[in-house]
Every structure is written in C-alpha cells, then in structure tokens.
C-alpha positions as a Markdown table, in Angstrom:
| # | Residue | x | y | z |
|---|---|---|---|---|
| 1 | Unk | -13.9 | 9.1 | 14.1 |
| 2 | Unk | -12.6 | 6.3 | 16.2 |
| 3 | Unk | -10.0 | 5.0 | 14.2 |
| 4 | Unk | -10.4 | 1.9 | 15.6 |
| 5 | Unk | -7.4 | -0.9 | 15.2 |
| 6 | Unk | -8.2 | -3.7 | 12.6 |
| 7 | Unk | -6.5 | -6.9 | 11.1 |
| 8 | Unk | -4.8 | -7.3 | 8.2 |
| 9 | Unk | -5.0 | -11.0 | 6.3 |
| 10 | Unk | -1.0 | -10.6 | 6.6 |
| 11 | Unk | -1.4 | -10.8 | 10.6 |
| 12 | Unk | -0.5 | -6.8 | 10.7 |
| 13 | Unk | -2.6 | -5.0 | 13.4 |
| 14 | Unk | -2.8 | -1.0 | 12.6 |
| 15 | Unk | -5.3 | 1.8 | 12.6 |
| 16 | Unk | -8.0 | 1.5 | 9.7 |
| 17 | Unk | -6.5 | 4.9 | 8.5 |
| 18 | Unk | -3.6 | 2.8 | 7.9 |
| 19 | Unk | -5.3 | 0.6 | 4.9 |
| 20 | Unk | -7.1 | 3.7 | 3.6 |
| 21 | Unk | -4.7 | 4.1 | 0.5 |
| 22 | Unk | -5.1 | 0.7 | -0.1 |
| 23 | Unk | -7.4 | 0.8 | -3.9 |
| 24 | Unk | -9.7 | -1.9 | -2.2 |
| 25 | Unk | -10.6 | -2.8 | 1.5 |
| 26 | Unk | -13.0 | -5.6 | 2.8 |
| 27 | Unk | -13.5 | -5.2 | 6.5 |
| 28 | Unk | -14.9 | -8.5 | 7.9 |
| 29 | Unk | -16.6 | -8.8 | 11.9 |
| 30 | Unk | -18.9 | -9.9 | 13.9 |
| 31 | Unk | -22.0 | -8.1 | 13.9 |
| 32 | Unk | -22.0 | -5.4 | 16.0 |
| 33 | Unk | -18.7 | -4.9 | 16.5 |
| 34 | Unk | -18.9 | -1.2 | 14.4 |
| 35 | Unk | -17.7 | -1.9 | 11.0 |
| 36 | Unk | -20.8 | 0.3 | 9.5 |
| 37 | Unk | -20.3 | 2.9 | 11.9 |
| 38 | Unk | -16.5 | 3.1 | 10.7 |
| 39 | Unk | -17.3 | 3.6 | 7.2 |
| 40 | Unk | -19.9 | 5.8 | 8.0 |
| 41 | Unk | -17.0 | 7.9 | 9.7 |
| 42 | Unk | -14.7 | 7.4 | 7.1 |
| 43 | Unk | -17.5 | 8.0 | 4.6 |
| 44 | Unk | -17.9 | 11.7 | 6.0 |
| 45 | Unk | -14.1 | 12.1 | 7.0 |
| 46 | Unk | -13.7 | 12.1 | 3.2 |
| 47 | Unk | -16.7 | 13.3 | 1.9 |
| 48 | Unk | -16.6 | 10.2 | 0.2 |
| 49 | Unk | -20.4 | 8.0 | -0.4 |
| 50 | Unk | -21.2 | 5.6 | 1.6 |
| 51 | Unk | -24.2 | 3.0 | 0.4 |
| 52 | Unk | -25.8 | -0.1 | 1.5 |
| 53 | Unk | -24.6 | -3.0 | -1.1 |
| 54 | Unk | -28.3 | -3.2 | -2.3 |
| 55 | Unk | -28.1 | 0.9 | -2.9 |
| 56 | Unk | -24.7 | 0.4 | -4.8 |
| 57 | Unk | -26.5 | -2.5 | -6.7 |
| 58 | Unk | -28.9 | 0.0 | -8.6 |
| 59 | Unk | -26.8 | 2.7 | -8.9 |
| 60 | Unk | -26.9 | 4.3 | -12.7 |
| 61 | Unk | -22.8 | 3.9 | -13.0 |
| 62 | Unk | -22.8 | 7.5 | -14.6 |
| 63 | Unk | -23.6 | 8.5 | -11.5 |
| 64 | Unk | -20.1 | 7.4 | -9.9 |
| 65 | Unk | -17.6 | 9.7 | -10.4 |
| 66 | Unk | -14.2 | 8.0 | -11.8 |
| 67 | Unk | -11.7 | 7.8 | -8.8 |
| 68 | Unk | -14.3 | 8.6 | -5.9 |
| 69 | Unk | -14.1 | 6.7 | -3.0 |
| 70 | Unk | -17.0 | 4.3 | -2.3 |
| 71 | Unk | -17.5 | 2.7 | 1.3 |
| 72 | Unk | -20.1 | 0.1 | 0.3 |
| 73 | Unk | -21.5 | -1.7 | 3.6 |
| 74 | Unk | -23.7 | -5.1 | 4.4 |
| 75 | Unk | -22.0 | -6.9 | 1.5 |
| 76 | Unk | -23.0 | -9.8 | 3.8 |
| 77 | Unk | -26.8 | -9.5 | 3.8 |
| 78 | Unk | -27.3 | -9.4 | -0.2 |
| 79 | Unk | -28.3 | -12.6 | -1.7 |
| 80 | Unk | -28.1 | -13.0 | -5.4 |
C-alpha cells in the first residue's frame, strides 16, 4: 500500500498509517485523487471490510462483528 501523506483538520501532515488508531477517520478529496484506493489497501492490509456507503447501508448489523474495523467509502454519493 502507498501510504500516501494526508491532512489532519489540526494542520498536521503525516502518513495515513498515522491516523489509523484513531476510533473514527473521514478522509475528504477531490475525486480521483485515491482515497478509495487507500481504503481498499488499508482494507486488505488489515483484513478489515471495506463497503460502499450504500452496501454498509443494508447491512444486517449482526453481521458486523463488535470492534472490527470498517473502511466505508463514497459517503459522498449517497443521498438520503
């Protein structure tokens, strides 16, 4: 995985490893510059799931383990 360098809304600039402890990220762009392919990445460097908003949407929660990991993507492109 490129562990591409990101933003943090404090002004901090670090790898996106850095934030991965963190219990919640939101990683904002422009399209196309790779923000699904990073959680896709991340998603498989932890064997974590990764899932399109509208996937996570009508997910059965008792299929969500309690403290997995969850890279949800295109939070952007779901209207309610």
């Amino acid at each position: 995985m490129a562990d591409r360098m990101v933003c943090a809304t404090d002004g901090t600039v670090a790898p996106f490893s850095t934030f991965q402890q963190d219990a919640c990220l939101v990683l904002l762009g422009d399209p196309g510059a790779g923000k699904s392919y990073l959680f896709e990445a991340a998603a498989r460097l932890e064997a974590a799931r990764f899932l399109q908003v509208r996937e996570f949407l009508a997910l059965n929660p008792a299929t969500i383990e309690p403290g997995s990991t969850l890279f949800i993507d295109a939070l952007d492109e779901y209207r309610v």
